[in-house]
C-alpha positions as CSV (number, residue, x, y, z in Angstrom):
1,X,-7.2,18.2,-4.0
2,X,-6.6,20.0,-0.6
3,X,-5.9,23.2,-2.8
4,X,-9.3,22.6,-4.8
5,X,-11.1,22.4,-1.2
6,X,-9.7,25.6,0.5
7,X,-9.9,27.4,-2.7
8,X,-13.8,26.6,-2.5
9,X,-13.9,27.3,1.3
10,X,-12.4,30.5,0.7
11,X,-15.2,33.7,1.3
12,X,-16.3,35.0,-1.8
13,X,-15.1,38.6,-2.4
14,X,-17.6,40.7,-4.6
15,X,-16.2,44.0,-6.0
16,X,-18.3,46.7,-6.8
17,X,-15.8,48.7,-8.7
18,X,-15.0,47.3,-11.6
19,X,-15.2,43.7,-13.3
20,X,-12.9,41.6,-11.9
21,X,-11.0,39.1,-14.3
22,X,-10.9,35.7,-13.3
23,X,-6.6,34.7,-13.0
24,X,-5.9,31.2,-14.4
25,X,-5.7,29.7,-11.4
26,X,-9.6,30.6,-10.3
27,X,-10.3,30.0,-13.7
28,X,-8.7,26.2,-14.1
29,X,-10.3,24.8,-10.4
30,X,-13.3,26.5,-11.1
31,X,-13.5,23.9,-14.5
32,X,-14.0,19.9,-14.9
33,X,-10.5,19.5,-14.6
34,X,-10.0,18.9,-11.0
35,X,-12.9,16.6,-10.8
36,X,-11.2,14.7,-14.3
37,X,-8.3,14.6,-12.7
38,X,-9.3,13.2,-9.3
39,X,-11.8,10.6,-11.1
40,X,-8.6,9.5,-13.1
41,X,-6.6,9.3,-9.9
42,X,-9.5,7.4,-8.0
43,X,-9.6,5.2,-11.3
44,X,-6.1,4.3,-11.4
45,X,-5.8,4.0,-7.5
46,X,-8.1,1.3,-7.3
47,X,-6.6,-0.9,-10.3
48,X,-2.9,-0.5,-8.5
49,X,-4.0,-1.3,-5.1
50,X,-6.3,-4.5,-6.0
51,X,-2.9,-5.7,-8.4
52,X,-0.5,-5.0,-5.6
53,X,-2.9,-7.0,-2.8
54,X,-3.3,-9.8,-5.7
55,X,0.9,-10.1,-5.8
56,X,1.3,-9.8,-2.0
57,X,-1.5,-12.7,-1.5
58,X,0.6,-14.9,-4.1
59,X,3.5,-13.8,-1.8
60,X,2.2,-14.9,1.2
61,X,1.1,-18.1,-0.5
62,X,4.4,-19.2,-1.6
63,X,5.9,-18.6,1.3
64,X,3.4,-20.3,3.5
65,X,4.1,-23.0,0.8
66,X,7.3,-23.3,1.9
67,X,7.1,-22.9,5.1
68,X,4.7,-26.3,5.3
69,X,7.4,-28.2,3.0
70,X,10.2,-27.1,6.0
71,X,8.2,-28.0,8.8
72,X,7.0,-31.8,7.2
73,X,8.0,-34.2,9.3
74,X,10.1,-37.3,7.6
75,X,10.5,-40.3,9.8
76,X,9.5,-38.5,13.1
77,X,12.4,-35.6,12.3
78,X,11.7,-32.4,10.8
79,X,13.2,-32.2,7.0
80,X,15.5,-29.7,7.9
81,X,17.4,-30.3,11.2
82,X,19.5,-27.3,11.5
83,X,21.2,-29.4,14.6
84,X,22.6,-31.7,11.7
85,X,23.8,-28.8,10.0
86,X,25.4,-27.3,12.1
87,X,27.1,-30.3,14.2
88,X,25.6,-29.6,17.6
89,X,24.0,-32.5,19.3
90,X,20.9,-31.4,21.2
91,X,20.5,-33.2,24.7
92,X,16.8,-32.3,25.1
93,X,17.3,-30.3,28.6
94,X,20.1,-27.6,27.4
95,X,20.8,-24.9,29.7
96,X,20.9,-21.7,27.8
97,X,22.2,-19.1,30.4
């Protein structure tokens, strides 16, 4: 698209001398196909884009889900008590330096 633009910004040259044949590059963005093609792109853009923010909000759900199911608290502890896991005994007032 950025060639389509300065192609069209470009001064128009007129030439006196002779008829000047058209190459196939002035001849193919002076035709519908650059506005086909960016219509298509547009068109296909938008589909991808609302489908990838549909999967990232189911994303985020799930994981939100899970987060709440880890954070539930079971008998005044948290389900997961990584303290348990691991062995440690916490003592409320730890000094971490």
């Amino acid at each position: 698209m950025v060639l389509y633009f300065s192609a069209r910004a470009l001064p128009r040259v007129s030439d006196e001398e002779g008829e000047h044949k058209a190459s196939l590059l002035e001849r193919w963005l002076t035709s519908e196909i650059p506005n086909r093609l960016d219509q298509a792109l547009n068109n296909y853009m938008g589909k991808f884009f609302r489908k990838l923010k549909v999967y990232i909000l189911r994303m985020d759900n799930v994981l939100t889900g899970k987060l709440r199911k880890m954070n539930m608290e079971q008998n005044g502890k948290p389900r997961i008590d990584f303290n348990e896991i691991t062995g440690e005994k916490s003592s409320g007032g730890e000094d971490l330096t």
